[in-house]
C-alpha positions as CSV (number, residue, x, y, z in Angstrom):
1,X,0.0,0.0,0.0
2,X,1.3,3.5,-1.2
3,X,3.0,5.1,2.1
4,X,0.7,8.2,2.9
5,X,-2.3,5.9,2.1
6,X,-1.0,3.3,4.5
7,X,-0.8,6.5,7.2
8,X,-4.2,7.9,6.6
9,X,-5.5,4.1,6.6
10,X,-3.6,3.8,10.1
11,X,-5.4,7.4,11.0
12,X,-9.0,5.9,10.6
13,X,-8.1,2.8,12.3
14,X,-6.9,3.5,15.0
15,X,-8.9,7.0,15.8
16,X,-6.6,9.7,15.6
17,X,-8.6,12.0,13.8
18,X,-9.7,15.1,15.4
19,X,-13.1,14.9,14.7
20,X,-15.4,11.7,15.6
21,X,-16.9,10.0,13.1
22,X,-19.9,7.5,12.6
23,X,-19.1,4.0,11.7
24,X,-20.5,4.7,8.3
25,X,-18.7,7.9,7.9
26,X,-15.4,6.6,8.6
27,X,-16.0,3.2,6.4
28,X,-16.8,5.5,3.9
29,X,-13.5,7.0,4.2
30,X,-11.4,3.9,4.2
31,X,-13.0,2.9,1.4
32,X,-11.9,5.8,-0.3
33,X,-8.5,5.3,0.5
34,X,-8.8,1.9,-0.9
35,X,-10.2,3.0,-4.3
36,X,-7.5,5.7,-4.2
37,X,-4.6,3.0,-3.5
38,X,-5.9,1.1,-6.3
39,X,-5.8,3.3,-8.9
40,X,-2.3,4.3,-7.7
41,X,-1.0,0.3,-8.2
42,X,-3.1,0.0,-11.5
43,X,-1.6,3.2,-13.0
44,X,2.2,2.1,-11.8
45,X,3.6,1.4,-15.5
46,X,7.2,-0.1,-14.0
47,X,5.6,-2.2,-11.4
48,X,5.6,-6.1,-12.2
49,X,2.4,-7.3,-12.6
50,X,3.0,-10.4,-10.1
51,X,4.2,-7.4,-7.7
52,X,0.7,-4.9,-8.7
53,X,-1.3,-8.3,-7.6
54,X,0.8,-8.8,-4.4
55,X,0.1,-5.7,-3.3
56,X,-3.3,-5.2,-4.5
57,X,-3.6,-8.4,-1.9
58,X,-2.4,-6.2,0.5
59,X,-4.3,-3.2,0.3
60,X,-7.5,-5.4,-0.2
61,X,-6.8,-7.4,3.3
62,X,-5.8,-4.2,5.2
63,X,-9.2,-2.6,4.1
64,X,-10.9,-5.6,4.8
65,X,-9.6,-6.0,8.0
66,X,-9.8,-2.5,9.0
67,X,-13.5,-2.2,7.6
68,X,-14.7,-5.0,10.0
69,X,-12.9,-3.6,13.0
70,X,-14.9,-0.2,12.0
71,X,-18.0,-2.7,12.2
72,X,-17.0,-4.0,15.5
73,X,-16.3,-0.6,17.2
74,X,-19.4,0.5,15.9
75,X,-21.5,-2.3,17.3
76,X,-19.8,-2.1,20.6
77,X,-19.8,1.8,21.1
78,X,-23.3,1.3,20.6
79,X,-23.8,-1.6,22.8
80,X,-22.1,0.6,25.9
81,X,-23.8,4.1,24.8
82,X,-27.0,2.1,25.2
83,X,-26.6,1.0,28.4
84,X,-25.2,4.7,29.9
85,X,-28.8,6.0,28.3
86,X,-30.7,2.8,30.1
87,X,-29.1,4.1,33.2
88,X,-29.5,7.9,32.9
89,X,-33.2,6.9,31.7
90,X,-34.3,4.4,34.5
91,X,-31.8,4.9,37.3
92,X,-31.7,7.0,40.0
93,X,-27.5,7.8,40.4
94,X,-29.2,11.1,40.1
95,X,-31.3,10.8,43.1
96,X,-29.0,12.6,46.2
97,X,-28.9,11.3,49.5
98,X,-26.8,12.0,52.9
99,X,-25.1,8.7,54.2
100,X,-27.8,8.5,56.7
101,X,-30.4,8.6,54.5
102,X,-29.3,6.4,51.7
103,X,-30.9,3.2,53.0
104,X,-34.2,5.1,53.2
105,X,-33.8,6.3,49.9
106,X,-32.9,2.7,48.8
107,X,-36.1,1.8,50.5
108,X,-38.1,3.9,49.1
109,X,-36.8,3.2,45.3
110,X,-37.1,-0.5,46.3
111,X,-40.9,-0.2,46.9
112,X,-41.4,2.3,43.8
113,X,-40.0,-0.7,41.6
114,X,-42.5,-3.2,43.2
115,X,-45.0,-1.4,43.1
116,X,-44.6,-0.3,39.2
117,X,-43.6,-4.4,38.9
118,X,-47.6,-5.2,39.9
119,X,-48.9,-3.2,36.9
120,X,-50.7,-5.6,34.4
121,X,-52.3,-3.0,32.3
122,X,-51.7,0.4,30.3
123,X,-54.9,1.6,32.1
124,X,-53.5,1.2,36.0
125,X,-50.0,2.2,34.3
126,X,-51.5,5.6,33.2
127,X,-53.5,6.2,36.7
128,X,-50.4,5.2,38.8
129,X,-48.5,8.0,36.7
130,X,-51.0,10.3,36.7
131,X,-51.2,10.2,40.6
132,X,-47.3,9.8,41.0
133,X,-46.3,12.8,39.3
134,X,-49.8,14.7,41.5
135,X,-47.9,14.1,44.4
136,X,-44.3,14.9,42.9
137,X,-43.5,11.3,43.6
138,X,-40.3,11.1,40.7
139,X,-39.1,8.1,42.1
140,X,-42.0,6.0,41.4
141,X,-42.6,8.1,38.5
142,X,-39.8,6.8,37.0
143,X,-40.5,3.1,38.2
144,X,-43.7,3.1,36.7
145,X,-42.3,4.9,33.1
146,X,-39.8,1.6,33.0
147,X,-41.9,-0.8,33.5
148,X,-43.9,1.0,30.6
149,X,-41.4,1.2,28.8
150,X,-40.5,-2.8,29.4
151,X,-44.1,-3.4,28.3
152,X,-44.3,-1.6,25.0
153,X,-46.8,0.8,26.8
154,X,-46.0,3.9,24.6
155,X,-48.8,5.9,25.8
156,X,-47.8,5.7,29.4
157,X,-43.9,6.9,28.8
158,X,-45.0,9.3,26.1
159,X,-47.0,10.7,29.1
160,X,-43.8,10.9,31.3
161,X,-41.6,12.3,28.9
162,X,-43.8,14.9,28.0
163,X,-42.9,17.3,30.7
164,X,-39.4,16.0,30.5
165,X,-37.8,16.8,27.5
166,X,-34.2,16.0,28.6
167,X,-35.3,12.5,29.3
168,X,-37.2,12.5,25.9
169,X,-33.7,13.4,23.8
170,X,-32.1,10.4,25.9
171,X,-35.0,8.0,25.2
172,X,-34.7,9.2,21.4
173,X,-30.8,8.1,21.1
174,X,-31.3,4.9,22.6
175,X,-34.3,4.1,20.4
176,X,-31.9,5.0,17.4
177,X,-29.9,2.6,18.4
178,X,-32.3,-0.2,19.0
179,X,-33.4,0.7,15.4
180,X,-29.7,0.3,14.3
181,X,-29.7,-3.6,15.9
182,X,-32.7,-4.9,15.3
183,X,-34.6,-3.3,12.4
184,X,-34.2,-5.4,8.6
185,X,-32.8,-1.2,7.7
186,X,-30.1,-1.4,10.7
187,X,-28.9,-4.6,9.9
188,X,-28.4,-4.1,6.7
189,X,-26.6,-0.8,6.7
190,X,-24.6,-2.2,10.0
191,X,-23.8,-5.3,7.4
192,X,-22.7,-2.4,5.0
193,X,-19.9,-0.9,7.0
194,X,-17.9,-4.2,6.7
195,X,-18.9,-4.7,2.9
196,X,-16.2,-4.3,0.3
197,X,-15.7,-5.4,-3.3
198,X,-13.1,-8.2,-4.5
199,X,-10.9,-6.4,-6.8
200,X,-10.7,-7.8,-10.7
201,X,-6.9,-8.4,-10.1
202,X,-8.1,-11.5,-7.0
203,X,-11.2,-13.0,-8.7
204,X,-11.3,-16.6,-8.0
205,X,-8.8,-16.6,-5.4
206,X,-9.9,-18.0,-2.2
207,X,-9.8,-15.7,1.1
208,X,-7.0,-18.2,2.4
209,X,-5.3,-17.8,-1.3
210,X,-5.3,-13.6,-1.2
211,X,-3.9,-13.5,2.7
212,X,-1.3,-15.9,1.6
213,X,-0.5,-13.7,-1.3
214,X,-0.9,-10.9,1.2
215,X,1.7,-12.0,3.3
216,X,3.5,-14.9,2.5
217,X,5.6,-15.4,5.6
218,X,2.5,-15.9,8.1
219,X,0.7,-18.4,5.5
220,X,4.3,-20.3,5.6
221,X,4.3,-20.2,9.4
């Protein structure tokens, strides 16, 4: 691979670019490098073709390689993003309490959580809001918008985010991700982060074939 290629490939990789980028933004971006590394070793007039093909098996492995570890980071950034939203959501690390106090305060969010746990219906969800937030109860408030939220109940946590829009901005990124894992549209354009073409120069070649061409020392280890 063509030096300052190989640098700007290393860049993306390994995140040392100032700004952050999306998983799709910065696939986008390797891929780009790749196509421009190509056109460098298919325009190199002096270069042996039996070399243009080695390294073409080169470039095409590192891209490879360094598209599904863009796949991976992605899936895992989102898997710990969701979480910290769950939390900020649902649990009360927000809820202050002296040292003396905290087992009451455990208490009390103990007994919310039960108490939201009994709910069997949308109906008594709503009513148990309703009178939670009457009495400024945010403690069960929140218990009772969870276990909504658990039970597909979209009325009853639209109803609890309404008057907190913070909440609502959190409850919109994680529902972006959960679109991004488990909607037919997520998959596939997760699936696409990792996707690359086989270049004319390796059709036919087996995968083992190209990352033995790609580095012949490790396949003869």
């Amino acid at each position: 691979m063509p030096s300052k290629l190989g640098q700007q490939m290393n860049d993306l990789i390994h995140g040392t670019k100032p700004q952050p980028v999306t998983g799709q933004e910065k696939a986008a971006e390797i891929r780009g490098y790749y196509k421009q590394g190509l056109q460098q070793l298919r325009g190199a007039r002096n270069m042996h073709p039996d070399r243009r093909r080695i390294e073409i098996a080169q470039l095409y492995t590192t891209t490879r390689d360094a598209l599904a570890k863009v796949k991976a980071d992605q899936v895992q950034a989102d898997r710990e993003t969701f979480a910290k939203l769950e939390r900020r959501l649902w649990g009360y690390d927000d809820v202050r309490a002296s040292a003396t106090d905290r087992a009451t305060v455990d208490a009390t969010i103990r007994d919310a959580q039960d108490r939201a746990a009994k709910l069997t219906k949308p109906e008594q969800a709503a009513r148990a809001l309703a009178e939670a937030e009457q009495a400024g109860d945010n403690i069960l408030a929140r218990a009772i918008a969870k276990r909504a939220d658990e039970q597909d109940w979209t009325g009853v946590v639209s109803d609890y985010l309404t008057s907190r829009p913070a909440a609502a901005e959190l409850y919109q990124q994680a529902g972006d991700i959960y679109h991004r894992q488990t909607s037919p549209q997520g998959v596939m354009a997760l699936q696409h982060i990792a996707a690359l073409g086989m270049p004319e120069e390796l059709r036919g070649l087996s995968s083992k074939d190209i990352e033995a061409m790609a580095d012949p020392g490790d396949a003869a280890a």
